[in-house]
N, C-alpha and C positions, 0 to 999 in steps of 0.2 A: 504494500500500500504506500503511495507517494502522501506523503506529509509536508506544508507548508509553513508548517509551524517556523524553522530555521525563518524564513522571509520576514514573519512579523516581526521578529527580535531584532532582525539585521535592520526592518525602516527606522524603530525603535533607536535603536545603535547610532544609527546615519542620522538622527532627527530629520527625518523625512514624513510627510501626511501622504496618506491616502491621498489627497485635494489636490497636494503636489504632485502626486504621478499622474490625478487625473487630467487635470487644467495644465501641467507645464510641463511633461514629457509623453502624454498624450495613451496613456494605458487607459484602457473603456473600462467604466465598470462592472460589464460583465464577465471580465476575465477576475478582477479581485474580488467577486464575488463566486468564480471558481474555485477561486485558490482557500476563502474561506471555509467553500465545503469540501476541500482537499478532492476537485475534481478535475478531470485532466486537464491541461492547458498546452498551447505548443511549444514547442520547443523557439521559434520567432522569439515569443513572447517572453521564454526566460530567459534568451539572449539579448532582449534587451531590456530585461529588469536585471540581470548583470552589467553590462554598460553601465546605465544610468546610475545602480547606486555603486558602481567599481567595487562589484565583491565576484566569488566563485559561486559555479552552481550547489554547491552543500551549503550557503549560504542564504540560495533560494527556497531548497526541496531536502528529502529526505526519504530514502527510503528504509521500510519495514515489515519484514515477513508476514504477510495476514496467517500464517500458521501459529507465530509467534502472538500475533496480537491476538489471535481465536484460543490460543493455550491462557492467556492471559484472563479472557471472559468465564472462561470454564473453572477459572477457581475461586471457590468460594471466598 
């Protein structure tokens, strides 16, 4: 399962808003509103939310085994 949790940390980091990537490097709301529900986005896209905030892709995304994360559910 791709996780975008790392992204929100890093705009945090950068002091950077959502507002700002929407109004001034021009990412639509429908893609951070992807990434909220950690649902796919393209790869375009996280080439140039790397540019913009000048970080790497594990910066953006994350991945984690849904086997791992379904062992996780299953215990009490």
């Amino acid at each position: 399962m791709i996780s975008y949790t790392p992204f929100w940390k890093t705009l945090q980091m950068k002091n950077i808003s959502q507002y700002q990537l929407i109004k001034e490097c021009g990412i639509s709301t429908g893609q951070l509103s992807r990434m909220r529900s950690n649902q796919n986005i393209s790869t375009h896209t996280i080439n140039m939310l790397c540019s913009i905030l000048d970080c790497k892709v594990e910066d953006i995304l994350e991945y984690t085994s849904e086997v791992k994360e379904q062992d996780k559910a299953d215990t009490p």
